[in-house]
Every structure is written in C-alpha cells, then in structure tokens.
C-alpha atoms as one frame of an Amber mdcrd trajectory, in Angstrom:
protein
 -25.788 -30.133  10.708 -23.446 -28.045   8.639 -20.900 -27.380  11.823 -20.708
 -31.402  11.760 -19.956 -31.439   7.809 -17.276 -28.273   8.550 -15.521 -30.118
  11.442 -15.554 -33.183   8.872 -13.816 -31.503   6.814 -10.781 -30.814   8.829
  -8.492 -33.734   8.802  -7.516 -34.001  12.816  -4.085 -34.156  12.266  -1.839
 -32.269  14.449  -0.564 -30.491  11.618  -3.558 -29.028   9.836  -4.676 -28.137
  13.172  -1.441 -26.168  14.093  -1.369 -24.565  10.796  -5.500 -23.548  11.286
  -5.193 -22.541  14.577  -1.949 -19.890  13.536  -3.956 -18.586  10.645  -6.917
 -18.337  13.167  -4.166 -16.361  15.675  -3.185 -14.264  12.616  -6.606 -13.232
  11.463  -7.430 -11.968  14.718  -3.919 -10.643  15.451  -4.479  -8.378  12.381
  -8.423  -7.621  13.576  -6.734  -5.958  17.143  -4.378  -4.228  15.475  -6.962
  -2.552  13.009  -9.412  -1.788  15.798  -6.551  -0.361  17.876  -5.478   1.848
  15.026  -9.022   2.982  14.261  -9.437   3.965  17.838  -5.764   6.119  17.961
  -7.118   7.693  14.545 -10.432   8.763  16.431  -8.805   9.998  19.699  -6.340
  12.256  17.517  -9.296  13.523  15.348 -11.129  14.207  18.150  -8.087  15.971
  20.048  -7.430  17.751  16.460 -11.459  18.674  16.297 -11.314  20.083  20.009
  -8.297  22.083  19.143  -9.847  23.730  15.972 -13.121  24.057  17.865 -11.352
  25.544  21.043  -8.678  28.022  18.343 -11.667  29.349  16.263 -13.880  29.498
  19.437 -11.927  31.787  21.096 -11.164  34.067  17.949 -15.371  34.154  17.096
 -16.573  34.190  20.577 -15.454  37.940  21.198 -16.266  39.136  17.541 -19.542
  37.615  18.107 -20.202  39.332  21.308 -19.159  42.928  20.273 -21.749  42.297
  17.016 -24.364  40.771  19.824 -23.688  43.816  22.540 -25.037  46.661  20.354
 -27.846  44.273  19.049 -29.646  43.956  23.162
C-alpha cells in the first residue's frame, strides 16, 4: 500500500515525469562514476602496495637470509 500512495503522488504529466526520470538518470550517473573511481583508487593502491611489498621484499629477503644462514 505505500508504493500505491508514492505513485499517487506523482502527477502523470509528461513533464514531472521527464524531469523525475533525468534526476533518476543523474543519481545513478553519479553512483557509476563513484564506484568506477573507487575501483581505479583500489587497483592503484593495490599496484602501489605490490610495488612497496615487491621494493622492500627484495632489500629484506637477502638481509634476512644472511641473519637466518648462521642461525641453521
């Protein structure tokens, strides 16, 4: 019952519609473009995060092993 009483509420003129339906358009327009930016953000972070893993891997990997060596 309160869809009915919503749709009521819109007058059904072509205008109103027009001028719902673009806000509708723009709403989700904006909702893409937000998601898309949030998933560019993530795929640089996670190239950044593989980078700093991959730099500081490769500068602690061999001081760890010469500290392990002596240790076996």
């Amino acid at each position: 019952m309160p869809n009915q009483r919503i749709k009521k509420n819109i007058p059904n003129k072509p205008v109103v519609r027009k001028i719902v339906l673009s806000i509708k358009i723009i709403v989700f327009s904006d909702l893409i473009i937000n998601v898309v930016k949030i998933i560019i953000i993530e795929i640089i972070h996670i190239i950044l995060f593989g980078l700093a893993i991959f730099l500081f891997g490769g500068i602690l990997l061999p001081l760890k092993s010469v500290t392990i060596l002596p240790a076996n």
